[in-house]
Backbone as ProteinMPNN parsed JSONL, in Angstrom:
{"seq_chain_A": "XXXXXXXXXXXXXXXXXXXXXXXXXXXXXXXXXXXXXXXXXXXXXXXXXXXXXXXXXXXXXXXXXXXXXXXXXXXXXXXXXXXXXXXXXXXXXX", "coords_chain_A": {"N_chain_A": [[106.899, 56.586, 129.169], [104.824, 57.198, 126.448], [105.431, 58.802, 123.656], [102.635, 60.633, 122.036], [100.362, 60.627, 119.963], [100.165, 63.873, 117.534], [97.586, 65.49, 116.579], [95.246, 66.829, 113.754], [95.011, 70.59, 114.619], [91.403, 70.996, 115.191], [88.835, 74.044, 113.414], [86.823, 75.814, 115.581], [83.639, 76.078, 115.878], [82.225, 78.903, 114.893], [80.429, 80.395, 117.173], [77.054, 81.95, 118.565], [75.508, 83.893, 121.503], [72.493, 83.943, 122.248], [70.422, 86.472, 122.513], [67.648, 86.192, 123.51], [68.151, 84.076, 125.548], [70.243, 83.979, 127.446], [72.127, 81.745, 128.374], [72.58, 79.44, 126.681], [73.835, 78.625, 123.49], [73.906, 79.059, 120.455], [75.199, 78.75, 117.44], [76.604, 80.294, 114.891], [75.488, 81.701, 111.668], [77.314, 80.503, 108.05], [79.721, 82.874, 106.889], [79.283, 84.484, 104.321], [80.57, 84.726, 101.171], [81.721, 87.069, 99.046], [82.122, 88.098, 95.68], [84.204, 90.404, 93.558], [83.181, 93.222, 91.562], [84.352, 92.661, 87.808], [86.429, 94.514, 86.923], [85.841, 97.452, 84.208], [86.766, 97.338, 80.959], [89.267, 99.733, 79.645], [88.322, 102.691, 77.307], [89.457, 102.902, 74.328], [91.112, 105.346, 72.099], [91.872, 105.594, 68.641], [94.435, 107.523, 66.782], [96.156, 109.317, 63.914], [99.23, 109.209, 63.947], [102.271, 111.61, 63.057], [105.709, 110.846, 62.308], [109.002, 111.623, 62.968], [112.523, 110.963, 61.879], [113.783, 110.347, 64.131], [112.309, 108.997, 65.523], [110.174, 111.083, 66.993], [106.862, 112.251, 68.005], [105.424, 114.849, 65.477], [103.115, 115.102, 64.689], [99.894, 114.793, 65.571], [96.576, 113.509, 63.979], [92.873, 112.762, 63.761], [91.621, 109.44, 63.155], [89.994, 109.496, 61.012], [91.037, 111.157, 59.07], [93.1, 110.176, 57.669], [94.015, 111.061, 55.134], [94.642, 113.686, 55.476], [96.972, 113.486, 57.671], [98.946, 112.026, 55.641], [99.43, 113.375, 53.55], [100.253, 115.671, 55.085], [103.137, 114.681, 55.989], [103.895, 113.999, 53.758], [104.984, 116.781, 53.153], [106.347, 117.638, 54.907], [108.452, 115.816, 54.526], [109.416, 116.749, 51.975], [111.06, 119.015, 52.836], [112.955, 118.136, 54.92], [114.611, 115.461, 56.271], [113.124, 112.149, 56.238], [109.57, 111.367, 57.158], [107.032, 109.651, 58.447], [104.023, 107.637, 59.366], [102.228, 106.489, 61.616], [100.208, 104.392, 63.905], [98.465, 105.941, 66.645], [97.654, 104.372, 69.843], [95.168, 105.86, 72.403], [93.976, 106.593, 75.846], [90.478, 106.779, 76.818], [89.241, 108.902, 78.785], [86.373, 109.033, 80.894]], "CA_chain_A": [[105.765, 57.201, 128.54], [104.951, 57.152, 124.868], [105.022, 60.182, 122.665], [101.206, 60.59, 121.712], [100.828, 61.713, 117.901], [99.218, 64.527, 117.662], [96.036, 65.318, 116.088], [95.187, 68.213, 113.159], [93.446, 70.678, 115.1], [90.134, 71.533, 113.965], [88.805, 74.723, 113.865], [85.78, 75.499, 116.47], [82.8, 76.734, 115.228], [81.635, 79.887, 115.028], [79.018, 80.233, 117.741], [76.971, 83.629, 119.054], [74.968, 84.134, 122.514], [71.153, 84.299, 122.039], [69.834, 87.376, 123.649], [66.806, 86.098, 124.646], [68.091, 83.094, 126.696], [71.823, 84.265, 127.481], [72.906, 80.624, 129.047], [72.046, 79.182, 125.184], [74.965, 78.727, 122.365], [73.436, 79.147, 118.815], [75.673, 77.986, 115.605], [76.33, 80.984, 113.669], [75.378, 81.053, 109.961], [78.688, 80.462, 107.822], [79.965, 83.802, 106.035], [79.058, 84.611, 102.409], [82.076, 84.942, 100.744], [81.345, 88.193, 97.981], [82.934, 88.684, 94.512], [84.256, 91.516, 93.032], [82.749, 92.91, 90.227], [85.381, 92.695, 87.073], [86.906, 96.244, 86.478], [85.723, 97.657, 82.739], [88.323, 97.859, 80.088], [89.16, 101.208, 79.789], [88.306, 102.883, 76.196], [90.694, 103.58, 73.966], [90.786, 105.961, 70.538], [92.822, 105.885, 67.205], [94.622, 108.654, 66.19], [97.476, 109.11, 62.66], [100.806, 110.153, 64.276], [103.623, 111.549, 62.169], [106.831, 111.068, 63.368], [110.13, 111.95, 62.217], [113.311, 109.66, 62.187], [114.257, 110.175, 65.658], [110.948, 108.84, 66.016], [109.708, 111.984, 67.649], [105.718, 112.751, 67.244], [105.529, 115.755, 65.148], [101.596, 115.675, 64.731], [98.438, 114.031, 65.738], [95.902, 113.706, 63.435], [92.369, 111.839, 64.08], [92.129, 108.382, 62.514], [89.448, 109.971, 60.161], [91.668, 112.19, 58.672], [94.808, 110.024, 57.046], [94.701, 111.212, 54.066], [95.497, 114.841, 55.815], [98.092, 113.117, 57.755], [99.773, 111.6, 54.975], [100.073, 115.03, 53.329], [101.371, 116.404, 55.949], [104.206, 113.783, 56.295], [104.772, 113.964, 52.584], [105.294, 117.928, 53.111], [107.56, 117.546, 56.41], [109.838, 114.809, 54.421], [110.65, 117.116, 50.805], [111.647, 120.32, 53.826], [113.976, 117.825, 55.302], [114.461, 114.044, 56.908], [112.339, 111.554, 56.521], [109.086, 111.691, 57.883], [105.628, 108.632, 58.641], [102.991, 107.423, 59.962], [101.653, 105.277, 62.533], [98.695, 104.758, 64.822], [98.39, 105.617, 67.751], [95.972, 104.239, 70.804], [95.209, 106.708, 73.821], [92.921, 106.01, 76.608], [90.163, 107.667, 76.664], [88.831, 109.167, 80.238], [85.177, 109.707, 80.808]], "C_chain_A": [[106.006, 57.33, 127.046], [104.591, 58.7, 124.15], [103.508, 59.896, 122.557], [101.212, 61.603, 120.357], [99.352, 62.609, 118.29], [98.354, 64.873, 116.449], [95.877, 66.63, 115.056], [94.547, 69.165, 114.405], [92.328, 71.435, 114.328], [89.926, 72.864, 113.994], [87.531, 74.498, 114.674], [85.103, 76.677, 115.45], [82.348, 77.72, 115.662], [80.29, 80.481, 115.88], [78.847, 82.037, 118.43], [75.586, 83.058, 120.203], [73.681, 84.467, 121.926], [70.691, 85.448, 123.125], [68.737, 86.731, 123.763], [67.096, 85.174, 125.952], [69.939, 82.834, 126.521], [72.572, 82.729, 127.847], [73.164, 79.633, 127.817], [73.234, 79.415, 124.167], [74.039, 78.376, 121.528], [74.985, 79.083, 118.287], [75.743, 79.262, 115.0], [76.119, 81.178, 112.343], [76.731, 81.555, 109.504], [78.413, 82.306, 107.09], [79.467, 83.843, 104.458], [80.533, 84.982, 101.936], [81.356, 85.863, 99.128], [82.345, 88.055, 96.856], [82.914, 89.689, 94.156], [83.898, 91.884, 91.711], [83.81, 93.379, 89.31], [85.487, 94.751, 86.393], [86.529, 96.116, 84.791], [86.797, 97.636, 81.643], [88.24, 98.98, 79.931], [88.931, 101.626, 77.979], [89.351, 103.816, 75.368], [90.381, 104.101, 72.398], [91.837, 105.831, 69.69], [93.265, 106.981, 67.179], [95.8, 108.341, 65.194], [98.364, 109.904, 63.23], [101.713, 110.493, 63.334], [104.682, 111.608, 62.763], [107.77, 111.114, 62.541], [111.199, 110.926, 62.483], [113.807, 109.282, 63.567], [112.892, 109.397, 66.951], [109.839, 109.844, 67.376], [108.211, 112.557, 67.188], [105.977, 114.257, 66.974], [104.321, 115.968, 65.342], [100.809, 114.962, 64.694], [96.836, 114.363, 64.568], [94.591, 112.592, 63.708], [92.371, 110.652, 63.157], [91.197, 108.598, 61.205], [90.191, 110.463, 58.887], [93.725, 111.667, 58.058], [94.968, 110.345, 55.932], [95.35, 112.85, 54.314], [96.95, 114.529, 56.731], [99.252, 112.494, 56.62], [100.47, 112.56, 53.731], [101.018, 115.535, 54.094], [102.627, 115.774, 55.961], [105.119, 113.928, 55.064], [105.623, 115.594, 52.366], [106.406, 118.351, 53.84], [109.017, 116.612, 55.475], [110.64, 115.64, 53.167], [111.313, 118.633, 51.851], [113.179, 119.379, 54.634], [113.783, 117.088, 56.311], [113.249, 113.673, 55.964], [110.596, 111.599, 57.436], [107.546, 109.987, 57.745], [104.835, 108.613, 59.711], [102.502, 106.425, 60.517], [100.694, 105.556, 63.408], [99.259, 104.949, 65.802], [97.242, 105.606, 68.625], [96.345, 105.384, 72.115], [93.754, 106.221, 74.465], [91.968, 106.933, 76.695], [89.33, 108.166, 78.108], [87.724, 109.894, 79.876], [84.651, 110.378, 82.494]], "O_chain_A": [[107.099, 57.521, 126.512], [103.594, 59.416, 124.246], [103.145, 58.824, 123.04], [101.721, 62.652, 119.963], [98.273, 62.394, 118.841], [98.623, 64.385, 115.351], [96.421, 67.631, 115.522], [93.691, 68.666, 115.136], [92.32, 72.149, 113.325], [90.829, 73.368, 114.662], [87.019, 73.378, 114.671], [85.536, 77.571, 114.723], [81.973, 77.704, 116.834], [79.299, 80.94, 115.312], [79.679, 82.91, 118.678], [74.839, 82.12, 119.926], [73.716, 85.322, 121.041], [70.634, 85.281, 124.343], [68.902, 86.493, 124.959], [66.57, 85.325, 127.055], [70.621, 82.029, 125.887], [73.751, 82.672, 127.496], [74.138, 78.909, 128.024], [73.575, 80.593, 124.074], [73.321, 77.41, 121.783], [75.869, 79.488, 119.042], [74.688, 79.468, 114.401], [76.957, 80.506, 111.742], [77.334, 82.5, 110.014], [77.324, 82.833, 106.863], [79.443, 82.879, 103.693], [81.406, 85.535, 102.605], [80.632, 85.294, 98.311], [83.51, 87.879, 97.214], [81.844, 90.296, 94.222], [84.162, 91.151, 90.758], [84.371, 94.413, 89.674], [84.868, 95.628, 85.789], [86.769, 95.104, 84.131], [87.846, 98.196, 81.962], [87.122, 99.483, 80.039], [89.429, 100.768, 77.25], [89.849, 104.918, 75.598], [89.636, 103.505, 71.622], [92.922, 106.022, 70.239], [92.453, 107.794, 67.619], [96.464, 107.326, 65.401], [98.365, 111.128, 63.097], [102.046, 109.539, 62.631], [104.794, 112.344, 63.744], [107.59, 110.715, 61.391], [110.913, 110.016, 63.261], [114.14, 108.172, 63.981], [112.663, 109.299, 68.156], [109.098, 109.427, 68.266], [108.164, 113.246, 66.168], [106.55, 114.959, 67.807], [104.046, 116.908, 66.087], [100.801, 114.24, 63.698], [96.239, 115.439, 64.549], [95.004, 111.449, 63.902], [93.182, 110.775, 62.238], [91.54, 107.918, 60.238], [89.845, 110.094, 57.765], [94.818, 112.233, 58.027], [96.047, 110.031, 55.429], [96.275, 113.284, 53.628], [97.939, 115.235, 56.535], [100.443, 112.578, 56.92], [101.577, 112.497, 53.194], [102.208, 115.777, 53.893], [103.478, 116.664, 55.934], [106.348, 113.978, 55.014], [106.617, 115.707, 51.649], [107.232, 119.204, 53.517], [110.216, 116.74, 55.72], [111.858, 115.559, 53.014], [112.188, 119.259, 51.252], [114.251, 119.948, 54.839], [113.079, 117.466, 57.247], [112.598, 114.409, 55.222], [110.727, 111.986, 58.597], [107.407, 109.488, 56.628], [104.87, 109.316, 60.721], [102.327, 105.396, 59.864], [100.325, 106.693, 63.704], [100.332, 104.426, 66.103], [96.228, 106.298, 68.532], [97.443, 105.642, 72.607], [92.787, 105.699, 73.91], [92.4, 108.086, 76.668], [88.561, 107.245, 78.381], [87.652, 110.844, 79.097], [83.6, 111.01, 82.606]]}, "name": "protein", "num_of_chains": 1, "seq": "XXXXXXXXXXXXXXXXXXXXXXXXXXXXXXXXXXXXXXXXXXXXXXXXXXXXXXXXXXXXXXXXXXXXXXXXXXXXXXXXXXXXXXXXXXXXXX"}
């Protein structure tokens, strides 16, 4: 006897029972296949950080407002260290 190659198998189709005439195979219609809708980016705000050399925030200031942060920084650095400024982003939750 010869090996016999075998065959993919297929799949079988999706079929559903007709209630009115139970002895009856109907074809089911294929699936919809749904997408998800793309998540928002989340919103994010500015603010003027000062930080000291250990890079530790000392103080948040809004991004409006650098020329009061950059006071402040210049006031923090002749008291002692170093002291600047950088942005920072935060997220903002609604």
């Amino acid at each position: 006897m010869a090996a016999a190659a075998k065959s993919p198998r297929k799949k079988k189709a999706v079929t559903e029972v007709d209630p009115e005439n139970p002895g009856a195979v109907v074809e089911a219609a294929p699936k919809v296949k749904r997408t998800r809708k793309a998540a928002a980016e989340p919103r994010i705000k500015l603010y003027w950080g000062v930080f000291n050399q250990s890079l530790k925030r000392v103080a948040v200031f809004d991004y409006e407002d650098m020329k009061k942060a950059e006071k402040h920084a210049k006031e923090l650095s002749k008291t002692g260290g170093d002291h600047f400024l950088q942005k920072i982003k935060e997220v903002v939750v609604v």
